[in-house]
Structures are given as C-alpha cells and as structure tokens.
C-alpha positions as a Markdown table, in Angstrom:
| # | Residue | x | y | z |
|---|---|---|---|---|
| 1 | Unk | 91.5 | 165.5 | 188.2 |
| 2 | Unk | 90.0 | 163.5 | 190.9 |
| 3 | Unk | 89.2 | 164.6 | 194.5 |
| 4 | Unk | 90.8 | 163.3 | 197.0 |
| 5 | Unk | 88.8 | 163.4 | 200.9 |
| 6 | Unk | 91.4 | 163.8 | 203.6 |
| 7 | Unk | 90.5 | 162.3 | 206.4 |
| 8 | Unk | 91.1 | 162.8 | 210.5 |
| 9 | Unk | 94.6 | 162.5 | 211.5 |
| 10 | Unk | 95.4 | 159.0 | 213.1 |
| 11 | Unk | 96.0 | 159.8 | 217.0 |
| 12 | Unk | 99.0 | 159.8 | 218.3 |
| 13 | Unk | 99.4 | 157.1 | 220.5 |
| 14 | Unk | 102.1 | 158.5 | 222.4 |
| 15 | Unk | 100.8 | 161.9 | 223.3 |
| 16 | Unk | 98.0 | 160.2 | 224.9 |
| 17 | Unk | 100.2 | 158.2 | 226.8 |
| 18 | Unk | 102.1 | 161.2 | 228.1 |
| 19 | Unk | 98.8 | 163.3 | 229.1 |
| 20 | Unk | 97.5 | 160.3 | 230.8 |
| 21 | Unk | 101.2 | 160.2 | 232.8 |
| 22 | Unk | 100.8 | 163.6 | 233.5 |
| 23 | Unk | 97.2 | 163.0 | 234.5 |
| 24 | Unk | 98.9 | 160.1 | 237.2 |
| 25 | Unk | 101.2 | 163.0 | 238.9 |
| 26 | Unk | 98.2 | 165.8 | 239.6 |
| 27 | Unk | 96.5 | 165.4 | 243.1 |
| 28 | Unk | 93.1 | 165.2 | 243.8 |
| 29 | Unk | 92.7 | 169.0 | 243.5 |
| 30 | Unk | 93.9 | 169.4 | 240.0 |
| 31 | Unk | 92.4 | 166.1 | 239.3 |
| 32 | Unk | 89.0 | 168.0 | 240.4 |
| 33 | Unk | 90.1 | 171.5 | 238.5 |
| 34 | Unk | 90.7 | 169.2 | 235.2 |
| 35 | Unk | 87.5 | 167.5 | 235.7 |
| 36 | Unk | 85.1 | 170.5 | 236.2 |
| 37 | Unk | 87.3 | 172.1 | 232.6 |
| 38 | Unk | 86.7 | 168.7 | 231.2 |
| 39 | Unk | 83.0 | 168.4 | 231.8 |
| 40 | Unk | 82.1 | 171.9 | 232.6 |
| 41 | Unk | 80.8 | 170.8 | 236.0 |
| 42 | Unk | 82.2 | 170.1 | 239.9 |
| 43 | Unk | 83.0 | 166.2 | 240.3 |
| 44 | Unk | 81.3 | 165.0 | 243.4 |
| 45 | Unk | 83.3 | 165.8 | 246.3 |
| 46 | Unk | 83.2 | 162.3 | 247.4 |
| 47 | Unk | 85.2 | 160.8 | 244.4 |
| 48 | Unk | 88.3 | 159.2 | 245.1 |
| 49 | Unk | 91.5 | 160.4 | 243.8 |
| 50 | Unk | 91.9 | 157.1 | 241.7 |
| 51 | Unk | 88.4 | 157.5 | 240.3 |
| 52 | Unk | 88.7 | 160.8 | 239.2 |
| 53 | Unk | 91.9 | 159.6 | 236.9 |
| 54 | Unk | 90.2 | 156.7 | 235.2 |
| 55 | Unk | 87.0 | 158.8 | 234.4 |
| 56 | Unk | 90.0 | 161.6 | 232.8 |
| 57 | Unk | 91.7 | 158.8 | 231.1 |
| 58 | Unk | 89.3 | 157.3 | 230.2 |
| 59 | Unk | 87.4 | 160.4 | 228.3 |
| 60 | Unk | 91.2 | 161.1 | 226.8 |
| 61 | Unk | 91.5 | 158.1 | 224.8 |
| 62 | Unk | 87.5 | 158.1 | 223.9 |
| 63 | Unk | 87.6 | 161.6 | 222.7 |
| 64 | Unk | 91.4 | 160.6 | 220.8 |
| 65 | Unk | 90.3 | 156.9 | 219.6 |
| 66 | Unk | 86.3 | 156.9 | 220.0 |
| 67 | Unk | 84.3 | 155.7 | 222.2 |
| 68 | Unk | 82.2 | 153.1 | 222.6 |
| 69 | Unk | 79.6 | 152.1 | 219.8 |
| 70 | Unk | 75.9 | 152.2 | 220.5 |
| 71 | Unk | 75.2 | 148.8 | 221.0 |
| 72 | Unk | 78.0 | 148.0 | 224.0 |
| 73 | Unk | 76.5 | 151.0 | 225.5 |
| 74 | Unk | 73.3 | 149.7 | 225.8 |
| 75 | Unk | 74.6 | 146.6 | 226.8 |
| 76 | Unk | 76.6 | 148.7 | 230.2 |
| 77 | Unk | 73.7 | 150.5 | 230.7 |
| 78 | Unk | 71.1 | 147.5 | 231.4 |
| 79 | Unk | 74.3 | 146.1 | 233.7 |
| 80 | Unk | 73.6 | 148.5 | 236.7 |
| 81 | Unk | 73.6 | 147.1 | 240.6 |
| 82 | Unk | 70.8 | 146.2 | 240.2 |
| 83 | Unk | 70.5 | 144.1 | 236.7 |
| 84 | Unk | 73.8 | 142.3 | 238.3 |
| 85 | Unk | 71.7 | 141.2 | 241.2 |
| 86 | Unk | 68.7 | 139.9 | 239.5 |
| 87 | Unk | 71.0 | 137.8 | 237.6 |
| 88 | Unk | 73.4 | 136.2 | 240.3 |
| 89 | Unk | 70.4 | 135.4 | 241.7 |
| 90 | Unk | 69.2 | 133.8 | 239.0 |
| 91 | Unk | 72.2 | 131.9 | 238.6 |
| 92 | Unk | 72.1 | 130.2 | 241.7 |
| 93 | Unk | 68.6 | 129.4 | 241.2 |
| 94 | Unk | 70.1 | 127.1 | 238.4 |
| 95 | Unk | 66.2 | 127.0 | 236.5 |
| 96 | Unk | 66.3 | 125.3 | 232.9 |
| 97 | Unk | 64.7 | 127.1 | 230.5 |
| 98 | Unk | 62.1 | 125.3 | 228.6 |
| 99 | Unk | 60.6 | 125.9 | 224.9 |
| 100 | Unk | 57.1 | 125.1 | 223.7 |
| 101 | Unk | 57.1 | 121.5 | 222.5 |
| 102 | Unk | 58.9 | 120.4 | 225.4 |
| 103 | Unk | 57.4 | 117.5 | 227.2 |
| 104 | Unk | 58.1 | 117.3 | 231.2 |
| 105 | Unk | 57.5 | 113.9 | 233.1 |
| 106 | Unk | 57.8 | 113.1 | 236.6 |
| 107 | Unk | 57.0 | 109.9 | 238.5 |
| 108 | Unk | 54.3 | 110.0 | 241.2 |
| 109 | Unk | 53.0 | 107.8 | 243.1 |
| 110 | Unk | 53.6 | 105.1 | 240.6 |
| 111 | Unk | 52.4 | 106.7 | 237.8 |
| 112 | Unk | 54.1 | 108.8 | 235.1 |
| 113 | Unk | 52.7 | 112.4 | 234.9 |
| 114 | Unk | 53.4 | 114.6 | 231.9 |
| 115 | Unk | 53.2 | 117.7 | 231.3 |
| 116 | Unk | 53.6 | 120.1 | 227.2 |
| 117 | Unk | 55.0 | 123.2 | 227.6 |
| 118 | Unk | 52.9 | 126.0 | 225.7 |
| 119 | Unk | 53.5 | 128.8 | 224.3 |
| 120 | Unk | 50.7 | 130.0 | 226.9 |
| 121 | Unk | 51.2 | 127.6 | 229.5 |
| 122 | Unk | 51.5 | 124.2 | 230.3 |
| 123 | Unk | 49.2 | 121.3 | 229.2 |
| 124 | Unk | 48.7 | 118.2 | 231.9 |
| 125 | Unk | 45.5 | 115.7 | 232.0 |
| 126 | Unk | 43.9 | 117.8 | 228.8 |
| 127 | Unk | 43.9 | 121.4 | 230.7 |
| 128 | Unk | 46.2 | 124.5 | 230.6 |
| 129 | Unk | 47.9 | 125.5 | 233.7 |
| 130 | Unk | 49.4 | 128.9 | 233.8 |
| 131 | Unk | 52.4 | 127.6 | 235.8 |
| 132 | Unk | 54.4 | 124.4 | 236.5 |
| 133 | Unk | 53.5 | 125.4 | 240.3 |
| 134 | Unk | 49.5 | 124.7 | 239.5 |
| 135 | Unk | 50.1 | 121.6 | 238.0 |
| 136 | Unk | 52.8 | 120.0 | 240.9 |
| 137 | Unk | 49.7 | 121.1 | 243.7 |
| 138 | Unk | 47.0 | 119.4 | 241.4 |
| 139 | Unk | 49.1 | 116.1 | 241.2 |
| 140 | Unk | 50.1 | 115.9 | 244.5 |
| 141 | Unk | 46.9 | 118.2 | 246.7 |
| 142 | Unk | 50.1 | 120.5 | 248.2 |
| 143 | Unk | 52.2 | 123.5 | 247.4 |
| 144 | Unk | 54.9 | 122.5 | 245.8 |
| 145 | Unk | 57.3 | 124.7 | 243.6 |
| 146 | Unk | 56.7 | 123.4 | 240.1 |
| 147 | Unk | 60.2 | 124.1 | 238.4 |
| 148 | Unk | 61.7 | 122.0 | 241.2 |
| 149 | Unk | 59.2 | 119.0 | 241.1 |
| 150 | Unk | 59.8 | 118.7 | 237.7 |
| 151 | Unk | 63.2 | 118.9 | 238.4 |
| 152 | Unk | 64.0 | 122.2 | 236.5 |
| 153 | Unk | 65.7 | 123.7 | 239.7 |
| 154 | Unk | 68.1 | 121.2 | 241.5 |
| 155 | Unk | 69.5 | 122.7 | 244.9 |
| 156 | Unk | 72.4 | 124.3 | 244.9 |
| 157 | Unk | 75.2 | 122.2 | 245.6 |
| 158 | Unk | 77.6 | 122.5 | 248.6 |
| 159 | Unk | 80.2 | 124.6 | 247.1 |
| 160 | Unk | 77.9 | 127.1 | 245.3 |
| 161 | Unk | 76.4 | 127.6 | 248.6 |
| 162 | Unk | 79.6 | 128.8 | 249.5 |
C-alpha cells in the first residue's frame, strides 16, 4: 500500500480575521503585553498604538500564511531611508545611462566633438578620459559638468521642481 504524506493544515482564514479584530479592540497596554509574549521582548515605549497592531497583524498572518520569500526581503532591506534618498535624488538628476559602444557628440564652437563610451572610460581625440567631466573642460578650457554638456542631464523642468 502506498504512503501517503499529510501535509500542514490550510489556515483558516477566518480565525485570523477574528484574532486580528480582537487585536483592533486591545489598548496600547495589552497591545505592548501581547507584543513582549509575541517577541519575548518590551516594544519600544515610543511605538504608537497603531504601529504596534500592524507589526501583531502582520506577524499573525506571516506565522498563519508565510512570510515573505528571501528574495523580496532582500529587496525591503536595501529600501531603508536612506537607499530611498539616494534614489529620489537620482531621479531628479534625470542622468541617461550610457553603455560601451555608445558614441556622444556635441557641437562646439562649429565643430562636432565626439566622444566612445568605454568600458573604462571615455575615448575623445585618440585619449581615455576617466569622466565625461575631463573631456567637456579639455574641449572648452572650463569646468563644465560633463553628463550635462553632452546633454545626458537636462534641468529639471518647472513642475518637477515643484
């Protein structure tokens, strides 16, 4: 005769539902006396009442229906303050990004200037550059941001500005 595995029980859907209504009635102390059974530590004292019942909610229905998969944890863990901020400003930076093989040109002074985008670097008039930046001050003899004189980086426009 075969074996047969038996698996988990599926959850019950509406259990959960009822402990996370009960969870919705209990006030910030039993929220904090469910949290420290919960995680077998004190939540910090400055944790709003609404916080500590999404953290407890949210634990329920991980610990009923799983929670998350490695990868999309990763992904929340590199998306702190911080990562959010490098990337908005970024975003208004608008900068294209260029692959090797590319080829850049920009008119000046009457004459066409191009520029290969390396693997390493940039190539202009038979030498590598190590930025776009190098190559805008040898063409014109100033400082001049080299994504923007190539026209990689437009300014922003009036209403992202705002």
């Amino acid at each position: 005769m075969p074996r047969v595995k038996v698996g988990p029980a599926l959850p019950d859907i509406k259990t959960l539902d009822v402990e996370i209504a009960r969870l919705r009635d209990l006030d910030i102390r039993d929220l904090q006396a469910r949290w420290h059974n919960e995680f077998r530590r004190r939540p910090s004292p400055h944790l709003p009442r609404h916080l500590l019942f999404r953290v407890l909610a949210y634990r329920l229905q991980a610990d009923r229906l799983g929670d998350l998969d490695a990868e999309s944890q990763r992904l929340l863990d590199g998306a702190g303050p911080a990562e959010a901020g490098k990337r908005a400003m970024d975003l208004n930076r608008l900068t294209a990004d260029v692959r090797p093989g590319t080829m850049l040109a920009r008119e000046w002074s009457g004459r066409m200037q191009r520029v290969a985008v390396l693997a390493d670097g940039f190539a202009w008039n038979g030498k590598t550059y190590p930025s776009l930046s190098k190559i805008a001050q040898a063409i014109t003899g100033t400082r001049w941001n080299g994504p923007r004189f190539f026209g990689l980086r437009d300014k922003a426009t009036k209403e992202a500005r705002s």
